[in-house]
N, C-alpha and C positions, 0 to 999 in steps of 0.2 A: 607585401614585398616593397622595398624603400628604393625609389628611383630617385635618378638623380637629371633636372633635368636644364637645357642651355635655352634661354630666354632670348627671341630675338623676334619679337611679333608674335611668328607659328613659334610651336616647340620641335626642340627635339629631344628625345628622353629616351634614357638606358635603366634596366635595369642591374641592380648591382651586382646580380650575379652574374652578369656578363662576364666580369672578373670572374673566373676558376680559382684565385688563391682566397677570396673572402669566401666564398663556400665554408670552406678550412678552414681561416681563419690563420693564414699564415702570415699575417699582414698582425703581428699583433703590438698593441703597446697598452702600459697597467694606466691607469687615469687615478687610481687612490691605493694610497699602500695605511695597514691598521697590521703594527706590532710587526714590521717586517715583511708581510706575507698581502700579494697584491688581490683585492677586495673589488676593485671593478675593472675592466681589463674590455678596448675594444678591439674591432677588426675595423683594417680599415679597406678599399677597394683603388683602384686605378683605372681609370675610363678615360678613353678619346673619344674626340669631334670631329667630326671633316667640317669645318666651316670656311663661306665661303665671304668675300670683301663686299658685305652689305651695307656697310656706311656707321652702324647706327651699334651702341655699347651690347655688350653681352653679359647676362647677368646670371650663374647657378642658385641653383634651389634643389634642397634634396628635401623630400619629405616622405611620408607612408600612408598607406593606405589607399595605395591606386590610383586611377582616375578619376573613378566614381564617387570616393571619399576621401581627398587630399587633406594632408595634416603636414605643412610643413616644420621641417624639423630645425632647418637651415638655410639660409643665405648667404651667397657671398659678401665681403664687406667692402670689397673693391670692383665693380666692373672692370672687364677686358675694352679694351678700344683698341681700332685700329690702328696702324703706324700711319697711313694715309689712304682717309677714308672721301678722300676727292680722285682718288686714283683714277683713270680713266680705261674701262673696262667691259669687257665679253662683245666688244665688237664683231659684227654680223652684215654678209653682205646681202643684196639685191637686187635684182634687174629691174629698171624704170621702165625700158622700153624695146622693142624686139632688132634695135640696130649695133647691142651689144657694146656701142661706141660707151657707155656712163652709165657707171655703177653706183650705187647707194650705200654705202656705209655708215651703221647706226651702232653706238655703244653708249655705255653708260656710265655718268661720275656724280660725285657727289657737291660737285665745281658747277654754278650755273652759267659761270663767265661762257661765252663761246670758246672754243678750241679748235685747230689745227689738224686737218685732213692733211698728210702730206703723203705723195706717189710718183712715183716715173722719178724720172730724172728731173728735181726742183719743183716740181708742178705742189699748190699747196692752195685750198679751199680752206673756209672757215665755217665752223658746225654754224647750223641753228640748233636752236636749245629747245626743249619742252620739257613738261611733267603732268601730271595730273593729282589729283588731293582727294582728300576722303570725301568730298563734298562730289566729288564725281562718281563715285560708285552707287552703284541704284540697292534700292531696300523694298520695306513693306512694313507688314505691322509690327511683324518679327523683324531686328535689325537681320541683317545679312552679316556674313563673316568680315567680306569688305569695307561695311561701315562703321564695325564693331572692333570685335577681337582678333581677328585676323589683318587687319589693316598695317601697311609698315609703309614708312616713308619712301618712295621709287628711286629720290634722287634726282639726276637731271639725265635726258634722254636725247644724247646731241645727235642730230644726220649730217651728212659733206656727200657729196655727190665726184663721185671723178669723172670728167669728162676728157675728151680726145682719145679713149683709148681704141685700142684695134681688137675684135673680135677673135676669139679662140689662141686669145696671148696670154702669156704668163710674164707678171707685173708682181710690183711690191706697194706696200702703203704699211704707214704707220699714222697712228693719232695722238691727241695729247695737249699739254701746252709745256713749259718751262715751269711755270709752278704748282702745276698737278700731277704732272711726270708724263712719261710716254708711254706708250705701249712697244711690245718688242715690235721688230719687223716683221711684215706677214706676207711670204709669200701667196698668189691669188693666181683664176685662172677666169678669165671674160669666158662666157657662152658663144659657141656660134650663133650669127646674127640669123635671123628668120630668113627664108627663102633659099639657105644653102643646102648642102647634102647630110651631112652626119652630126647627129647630137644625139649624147649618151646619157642617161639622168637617171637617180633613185630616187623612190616615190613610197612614201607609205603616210598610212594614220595611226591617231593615238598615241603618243609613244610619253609625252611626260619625263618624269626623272624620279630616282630614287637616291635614298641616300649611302653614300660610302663608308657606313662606318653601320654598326647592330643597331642606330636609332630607331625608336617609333618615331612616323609621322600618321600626318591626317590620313594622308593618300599617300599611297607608292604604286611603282608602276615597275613593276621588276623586272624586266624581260630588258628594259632603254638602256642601262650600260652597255651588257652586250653590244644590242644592235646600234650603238652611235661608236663602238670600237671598231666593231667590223666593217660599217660605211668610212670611220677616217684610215683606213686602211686602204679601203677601195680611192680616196680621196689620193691619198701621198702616192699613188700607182701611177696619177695622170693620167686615171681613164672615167675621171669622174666631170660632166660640166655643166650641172645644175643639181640639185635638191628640190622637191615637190613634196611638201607638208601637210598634208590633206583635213586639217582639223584636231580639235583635241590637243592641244597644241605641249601648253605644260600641266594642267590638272592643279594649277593653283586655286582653282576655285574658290578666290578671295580670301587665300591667306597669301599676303602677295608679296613678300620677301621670297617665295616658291618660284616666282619668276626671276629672282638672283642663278637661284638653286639651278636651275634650265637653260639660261644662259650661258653660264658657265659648263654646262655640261656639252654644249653643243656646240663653241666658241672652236674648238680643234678642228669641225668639221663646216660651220655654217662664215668662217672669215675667210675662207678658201675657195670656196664655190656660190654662186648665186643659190641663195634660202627661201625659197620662194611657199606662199603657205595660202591655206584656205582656214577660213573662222567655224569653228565648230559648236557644240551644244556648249560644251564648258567653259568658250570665251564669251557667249552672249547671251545665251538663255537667259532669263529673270521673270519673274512675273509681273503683269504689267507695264513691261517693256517696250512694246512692241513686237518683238520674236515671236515669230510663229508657233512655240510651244511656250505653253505657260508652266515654263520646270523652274526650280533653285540653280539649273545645272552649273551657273559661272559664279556661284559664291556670291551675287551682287556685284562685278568686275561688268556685266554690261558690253563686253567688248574692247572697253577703252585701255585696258593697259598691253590688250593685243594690239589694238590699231596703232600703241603707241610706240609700239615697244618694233612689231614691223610694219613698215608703212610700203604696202604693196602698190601697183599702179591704178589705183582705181580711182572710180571720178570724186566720192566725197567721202568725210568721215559717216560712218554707219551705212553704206551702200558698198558694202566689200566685197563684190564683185569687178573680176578684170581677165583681160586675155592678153598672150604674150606669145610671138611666136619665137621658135630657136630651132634652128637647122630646118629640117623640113616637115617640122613639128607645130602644128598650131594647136596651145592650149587656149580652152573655153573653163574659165575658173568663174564659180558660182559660190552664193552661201546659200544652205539649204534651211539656216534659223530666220534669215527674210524671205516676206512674201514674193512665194514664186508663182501665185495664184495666175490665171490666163487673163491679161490686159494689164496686170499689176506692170510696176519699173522695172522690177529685174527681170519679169518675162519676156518684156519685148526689149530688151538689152539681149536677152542670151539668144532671144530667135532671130534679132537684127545680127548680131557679133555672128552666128554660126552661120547666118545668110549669107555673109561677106566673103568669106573664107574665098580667097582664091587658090583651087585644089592645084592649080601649075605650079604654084609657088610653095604651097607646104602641103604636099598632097594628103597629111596624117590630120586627123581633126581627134584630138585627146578632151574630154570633159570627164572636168573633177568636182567635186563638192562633197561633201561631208557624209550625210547619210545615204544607205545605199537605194538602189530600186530594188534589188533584189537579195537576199539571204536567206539559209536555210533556221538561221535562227532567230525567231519568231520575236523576244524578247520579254520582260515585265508586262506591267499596268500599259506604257506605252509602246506600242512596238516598233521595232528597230527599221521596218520598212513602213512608210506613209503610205497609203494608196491614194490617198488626193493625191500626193508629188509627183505618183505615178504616172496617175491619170493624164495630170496636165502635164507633166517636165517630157515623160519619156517621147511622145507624137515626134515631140522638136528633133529629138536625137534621130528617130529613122528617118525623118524630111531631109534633116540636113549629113543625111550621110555622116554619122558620129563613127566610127573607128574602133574606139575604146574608150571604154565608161571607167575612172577610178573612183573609189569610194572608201572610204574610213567606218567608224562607229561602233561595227560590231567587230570585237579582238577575234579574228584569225583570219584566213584566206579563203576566198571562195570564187573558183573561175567558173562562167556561164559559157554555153554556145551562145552563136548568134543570135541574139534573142528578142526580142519582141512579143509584148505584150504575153508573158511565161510561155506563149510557144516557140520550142530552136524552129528558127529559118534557117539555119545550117549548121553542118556540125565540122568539125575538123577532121583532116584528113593527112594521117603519117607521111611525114617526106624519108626521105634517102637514109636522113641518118635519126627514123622515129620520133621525130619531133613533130607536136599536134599542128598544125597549120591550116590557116584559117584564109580563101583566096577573095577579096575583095574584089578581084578585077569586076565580077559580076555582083555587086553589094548587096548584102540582104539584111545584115540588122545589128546593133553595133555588140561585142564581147562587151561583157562587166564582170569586171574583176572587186573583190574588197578587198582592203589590203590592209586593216587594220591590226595587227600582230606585231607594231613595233615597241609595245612597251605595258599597257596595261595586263591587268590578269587575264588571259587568253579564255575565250566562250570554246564550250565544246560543241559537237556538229550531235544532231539529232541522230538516232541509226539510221533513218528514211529521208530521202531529199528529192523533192522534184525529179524531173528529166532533163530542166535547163541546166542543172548545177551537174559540171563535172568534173569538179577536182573540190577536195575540201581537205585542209589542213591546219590543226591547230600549231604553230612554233613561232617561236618570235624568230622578228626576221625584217625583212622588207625588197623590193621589186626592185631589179637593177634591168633598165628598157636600153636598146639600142636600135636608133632609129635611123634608116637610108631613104632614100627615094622610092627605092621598090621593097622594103619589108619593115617590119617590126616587131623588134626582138624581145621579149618579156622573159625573165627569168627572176624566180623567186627563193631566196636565198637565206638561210637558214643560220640566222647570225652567231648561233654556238658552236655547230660542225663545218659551216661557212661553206656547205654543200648545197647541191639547188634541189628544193622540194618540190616543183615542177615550172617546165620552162615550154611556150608555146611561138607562134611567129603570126603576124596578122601580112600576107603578101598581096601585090598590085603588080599585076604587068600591064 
């Protein structure tokens, strides 16, 4: 079969029959006419692209014979280029710090001059700039995709911080320069700052991007359009005031123009609310790394074009661990691909940071990090729950009164009872209007939820599941929380029927 495919680092490639009229061949024209009568005669086809402003020329190639055994037949004679490939673009914001006052905004141009943060009424900061080069991507003996054939130029990656703003306001900012152009206007919405009453946030894992058009790629993740339509939906309602990314982030796994591709898909929903994210197996895995698992899972990416691309509040590059409080919400964000061993750095980070917690001030303690402790699905060669992690991560959580455990990794939903060490310390118990509830006033051991069914091919559930597991649902989707002083609202929501597949309350009196 003869594809036809658009050159821009990764591929993306159609087949011709995509087109219905080359089938038929209604698309005809003669190429040699002998004595009147035409002697060779082709079909031709019609194919779109959804591309998106990756900087860098675009070249076709149709050829036959597959993947396996490519024989090009044709190239184009002209590349495509941009109209302006310094545009400054897929701007995303961030919370630096839990007083909500200065927000982080990060986009990307293909301009390395600095540019122009501007907000409020005249207020106007100036980016710093970064990137990072094939020379930073990690390998082996086999190169990596990252260092190889996958690799695509990033461009420049500006930040500007807005400072003075007021917590849980609705503010404007635009970026840009005079000779790179602007970005439109975007409306935004600050978090409430830590220590107040009410903060409302969606939270999932996995979720990547697919493409808008019949292409193949490396990776797709089919289930992310939906659910990044249904949360900006939820976004333009005004009842949305943070985003919680739990890992897995885009699945570029070092074909890294994939990270245009993600940006762009999430820029309607991640420039409007604080994008707050945790590092997953496919931003940092490598072998010989340092990570904790010796997989390929980041393509050779290493971490760096996540750290680059969000730069969360943590203390240094490759220690991607950090906490952030909002409303009366205090998250414990961890990586689960660095050493969490007991006396390592991030150990005594997350048992110091979860020690600290003053429960007056955000009575909810939330801890996220990427792989789960607990699932009903076992997984591959390596499995999807560690029991080292176990051993040593989970103690921290019932000492320090944890709340609610979220987690990514494995594609779909799985709510626990109070659990501790696989036996429920408590189960929930129906309120007024049937909703599971779960009463903390007397604490016994923290719920964990997975949540990762925002976008990869979805794991299905075993027929048999423990005792601690009780709800399990494979659809894509993701978790919309609503958190007061005295409850917290979990609802999981079902980004194609945009119905809740089940919704629980963790209570304090």
């Amino acid at each position: 079969m003869i594809l036809i495919i658009i050159m821009n680092a990764c591929m993306q490639a159609q087949y011709l029959s995509k087109d219905p009229g080359y089938l038929n061949c209604k698309k005809k024209e003669c190429k040699k006419h002998v004595k009147g009568s035409c002697e060779v005669r082709t079909c031709s086809a019609s194919l779109s692209f959804h591309v998106v402003n990756f900087r860098t020329d675009i070249e076709f190639v149709l050829f036959a014979g597959g993947f396996a055994t490519p024989c090009i037949l044709k190239r184009s004679n002209n590349n495509l280029t941009f109209t302006n490939p310094k545009q400054p673009l897929y701007g995303h914001l961030s919370s630096i710090d839990s007083t909500a006052t200065s927000m982080r905004v990060t986009w990307v141009s293909g301009d390395k001059a600095p540019q122009q943060l501007q907000y409020g009424h005249g207020k106007s900061k100036t980016s710093q700039v970064s990137t990072f080069t094939q020379k930073d991507m990690c390998s082996s003996i086999l190169k990596s995709p990252a260092k190889d054939f996958g690799w695509h130029d990033p461009g420049f990656i500006h930040t500007a911080i807005m400072t003075g703003l007021n917590p849980s306001t609705t503010n404007s900012y635009t970026y840009g320069s005079d000779s790179s152009g602007w970005s439109e206007k975007i409306t935004f919405k600050t978090p409430p700052a830590g220590g107040t009453d009410v903060v409302r946030f969606l939270a999932y894992g996995d979720m990547g991007k697919a493409p808008r058009d019949p292409s193949a790629e490396h990776y797709i993740q089919p289930g992310s359009l939906s659910v990044v339509k249904a949360m900006v939906d939820e976004v333009s309602s005004g009842n949305v005031d943070s985003v919680f990314h739990i890992g897995d982030i885009s699945y570029a796994t070092g074909f890294l123009v994939e990270w245009d591709y993600f940006l762009h898909l999430i820029t309607p929903l991640a420039s409007r609310v604080s994008y707050m994210t945790a590092i997953g197996n496919h931003e940092r895995d490598y072998i010989g790394t340092g990570s904790v698992y010796a997989t390929p899972d980041s393509g050779g990416e290493c971490g760096v074009p996540y750290e680059t691309y969000f730069q969360m509040p943590t203390q240094a590059k490759d220690k991607p661990w950090y906490s952030i409080e909002q409303g009366s919400v205090h998250f414990t964000v961890i990586s689960t691909e660095h050493d969490w061993s007991q006396n390592s750095e991030q150990y005594e980070w997350m048992k110091n940071d979860m020690a600290s917690v003053d429960r007056t001030r955000t009575p909810w303690l939330i801890f996220t990090g990427h792989r789960p402790m607990y699932s009903s699905v076992t997984g591959g060669i390596l499995q999807n729950v560690d029991d080292d992690f176990v051993k040593a991560v989970e103690p921290l959580l019932l000492a320090n009164k944890v709340d609610l455990a979220l987690f990514g990794h494995v594609h779909n939903y799985e709510r626990t009872c109070a659990v501790y060490q696989k036996e429920c310390k408590a189960l929930p118990t129906k309120d007024a209007s049937g909703i599971d509830t779960y009463d903390n006033t007397n604490y016994s051991a923290p719920v964990h939820a997975v949540i990762g069914m925002a976008g990869f091919s979805l794991d299905q559930f075993p027929s048999q599941a423990d005792e601690w597991s009780l709800v399990r649902k494979a659809e894509f989707g993701y978790v919309r929380v609503h958190a007061t002083r005295n409850s917290l609202t979990i609802e999981y929501v079902n980004a194609n029927t945009r119905k809740l597949e089940d919704n629980f309350q963790i209570t304090k009196s």
